[in-house]
N, C-alpha and C positions, 0 to 999 in steps of 0.2 A: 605680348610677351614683355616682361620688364628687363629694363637695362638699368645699372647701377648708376650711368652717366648722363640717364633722361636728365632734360631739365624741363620747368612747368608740371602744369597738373595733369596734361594731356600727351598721349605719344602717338602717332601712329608711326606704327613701325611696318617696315615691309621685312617680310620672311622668307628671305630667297633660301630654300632649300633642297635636298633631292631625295624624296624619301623612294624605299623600293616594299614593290607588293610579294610575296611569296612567289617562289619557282612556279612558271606556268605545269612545265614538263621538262623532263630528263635530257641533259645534255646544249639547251638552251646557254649561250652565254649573257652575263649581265652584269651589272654593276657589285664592284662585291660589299661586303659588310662585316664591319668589325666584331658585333656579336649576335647572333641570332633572335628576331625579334620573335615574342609570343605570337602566333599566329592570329591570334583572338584582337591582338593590335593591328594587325597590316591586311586583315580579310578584304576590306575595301575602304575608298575615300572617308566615310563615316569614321570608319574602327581607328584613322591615324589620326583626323583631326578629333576625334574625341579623346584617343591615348596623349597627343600634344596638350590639353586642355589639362589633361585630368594627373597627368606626372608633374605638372608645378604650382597644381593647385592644393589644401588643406592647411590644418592648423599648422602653427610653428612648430617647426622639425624640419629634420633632414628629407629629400627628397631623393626618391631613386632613381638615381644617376644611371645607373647601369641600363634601366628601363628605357632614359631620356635617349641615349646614344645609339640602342639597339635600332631607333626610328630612324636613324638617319643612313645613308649609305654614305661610303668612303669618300669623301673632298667636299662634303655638302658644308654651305655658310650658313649661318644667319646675318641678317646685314639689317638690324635697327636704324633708323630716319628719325630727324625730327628738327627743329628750329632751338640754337641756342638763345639768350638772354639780348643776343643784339641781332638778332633777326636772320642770320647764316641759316643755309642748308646744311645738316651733318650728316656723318652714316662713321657706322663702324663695321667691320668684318670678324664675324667671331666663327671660331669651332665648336660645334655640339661641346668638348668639354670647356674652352676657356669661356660659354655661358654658362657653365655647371659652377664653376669657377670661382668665376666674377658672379655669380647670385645667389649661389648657397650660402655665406653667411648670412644677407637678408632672409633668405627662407627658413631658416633654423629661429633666429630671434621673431618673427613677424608671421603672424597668419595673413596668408595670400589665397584667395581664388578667381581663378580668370575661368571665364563660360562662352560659349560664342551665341553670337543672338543673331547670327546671319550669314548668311554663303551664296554665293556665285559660282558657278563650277563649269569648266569650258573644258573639252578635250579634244586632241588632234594625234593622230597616230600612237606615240606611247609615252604623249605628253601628255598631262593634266596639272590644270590650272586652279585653283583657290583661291577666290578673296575671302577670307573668314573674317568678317565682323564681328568682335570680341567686347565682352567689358570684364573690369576687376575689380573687387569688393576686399573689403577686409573681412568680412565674414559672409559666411552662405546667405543671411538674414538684410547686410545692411546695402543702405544704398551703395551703385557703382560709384567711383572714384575717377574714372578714369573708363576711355573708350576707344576703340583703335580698331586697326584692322591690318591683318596680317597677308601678306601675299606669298602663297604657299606653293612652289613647283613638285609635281611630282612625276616620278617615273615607274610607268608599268613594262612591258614588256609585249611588244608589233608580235604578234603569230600570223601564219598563213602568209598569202602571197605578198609582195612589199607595197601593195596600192591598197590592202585592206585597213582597215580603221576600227576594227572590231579588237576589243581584250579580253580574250577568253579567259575565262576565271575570276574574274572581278566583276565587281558592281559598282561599275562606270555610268554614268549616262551623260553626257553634255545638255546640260541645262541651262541656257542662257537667255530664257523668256522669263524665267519668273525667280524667285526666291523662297526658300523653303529650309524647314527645320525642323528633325527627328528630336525628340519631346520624350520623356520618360512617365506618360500617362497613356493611360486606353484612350479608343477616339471618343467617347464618349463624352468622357472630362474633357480631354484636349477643347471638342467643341463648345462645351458647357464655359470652359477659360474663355475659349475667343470669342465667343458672343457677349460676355462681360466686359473686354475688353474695347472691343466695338461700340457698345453703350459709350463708355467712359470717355471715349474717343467722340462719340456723336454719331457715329454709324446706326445706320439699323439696319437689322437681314430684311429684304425685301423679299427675296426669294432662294428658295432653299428644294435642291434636288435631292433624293437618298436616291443614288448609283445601285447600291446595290438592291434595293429595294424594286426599282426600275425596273432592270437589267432579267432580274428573275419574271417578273409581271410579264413583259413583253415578249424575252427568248427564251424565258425558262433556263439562265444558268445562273451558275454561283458566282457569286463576287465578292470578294472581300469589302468590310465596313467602307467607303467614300464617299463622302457629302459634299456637296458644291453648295456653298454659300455666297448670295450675292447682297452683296452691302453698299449702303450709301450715304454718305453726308449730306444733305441738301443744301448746304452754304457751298460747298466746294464744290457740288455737283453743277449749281447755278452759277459759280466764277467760272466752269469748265466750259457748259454750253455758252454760256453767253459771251469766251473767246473763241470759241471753234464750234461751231454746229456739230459738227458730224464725231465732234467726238461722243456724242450718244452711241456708238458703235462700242464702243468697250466700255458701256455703261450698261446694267452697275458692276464695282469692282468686286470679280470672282474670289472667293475663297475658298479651298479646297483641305479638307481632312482626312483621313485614309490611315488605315492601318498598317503601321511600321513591321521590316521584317524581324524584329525580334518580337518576343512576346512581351506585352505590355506597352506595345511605344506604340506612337503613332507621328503621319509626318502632316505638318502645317505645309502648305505653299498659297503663295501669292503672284498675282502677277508685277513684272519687275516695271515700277512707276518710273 
């Protein structure tokens, strides 16, 4: 997220905020909200941090404000971090609007896009946690500028008995083994990307499962597209064993593709290094 009063070429900013997911059921109380967010925004963890991404990103113009605030519930901050010119910690505490504020004239003059290239996601009762790793471009095409990661709170809404941990109606999962990210390509390409990228990288697929391919051979049921790619560097792999033997246990490093729940996406995960 940019602040007016970054200084350097780098931020990271923490995003302490409290967004809320749509009414579980009738008569529930909860945090309120100043305007009604689109549903299509607040369905789950995916739908807010990609409406976050995508309400202050595009060409130079005006951006919708009203959109940006719908996301937030009533007293939620933002609170940007980062090191001034003589080495201090700072932060600032903004409200959804005095960041609309304070950034909408730069978004009117300046084409801006921020994407997130990574996530963490941790949840405990009818909390959930975010760290979105972000970068920001001046245009969709050029290189990033700039790379940060936002720490994003959010609140759902405890159903059932007060010791359950379960969030009905949402698509939660507490995922704190590995790292992953919904992709706006079939698994097809998505794979056909990551194994280029792996190249590039110095990886090779060593071995490669089709899940669903499997899955039907063996029990005879359906499965959605999911591929388990295992990859390796041989220079990193040989600094690896030849400090720890037994790390050949999570060797080679798994990577997994599978088909996203909207039509056309698909999701990358990795395990978390």
């Amino acid at each position: 997220m940019r602040s007016r009063r970054t200084v350097g070429p780098i931020l990271v900013c923490a995003m302490a905020v409290g967004l809320v997911f749509p009414p579980v059921g009738a008569g529930q109380d909860g945090p309120p909200q100043a305007d009604p967010a689109d549903p299509a925004d607040v369905g789950s963890v995916d739908a807010i941090v990609d409406a976050l991404y995508d309400v202050i990103s595009g060409p130079a113009g005006e951006r919708d404000w009203e959109r940006w605030e719908s996301l937030f519930m009533t007293g939620a901050r933002l609170i940007p971090t980062g090191v001034n010119r003589v080495g201090q910690r700072i932060s600032r505490v903004l409200t959804p609007r005095e960041y609309s504020e304070n950034n909408g004239p730069f978004f009117a003059e300046n084409p801006f896009f921020e994407a997130e290239i990574g996530r963490r996601t941790e949840a405990f009762g009818n909390i959930i946690h975010v760290f979105s790793t972000y970068q920001s471009k001046r245009g969709p095409d050029e290189e990033p500028f700039s790379r940060g990661i936002n720490s994003i709170q959010l609140m759902g809404r405890l159903v059932g008995e007060p010791d359950r941990r379960d969030l009905e109606g949402m698509d939660i999962r507490t995922f704190t083994y590995g790292l992953k990210k919904t992709v706006a390509l079939p698994p097809s390409e998505t794979e056909a990307r990551v194994r280029a990228e792996l190249k590039e990288e110095g990886f090779g697929v060593l071995t490669e499962i089709d899940v669903k391919e499997t899955l039907k051979e063996k029990l005879d049921v359906d499965f959605k597209p999911y591929r388990i790619l295992g990859a390796c560097n041989p220079t990193l792999a040989h600094q690896a064993l030849t400090a720890e033997e037994d790390i050949g246990l999570l060797l080679p490093c798994n990577l997994v593709v599978y088909e996203g729940e909207s039509e056309g996406t698909s999701v990358v995960a990795v395990l978390d290094p």
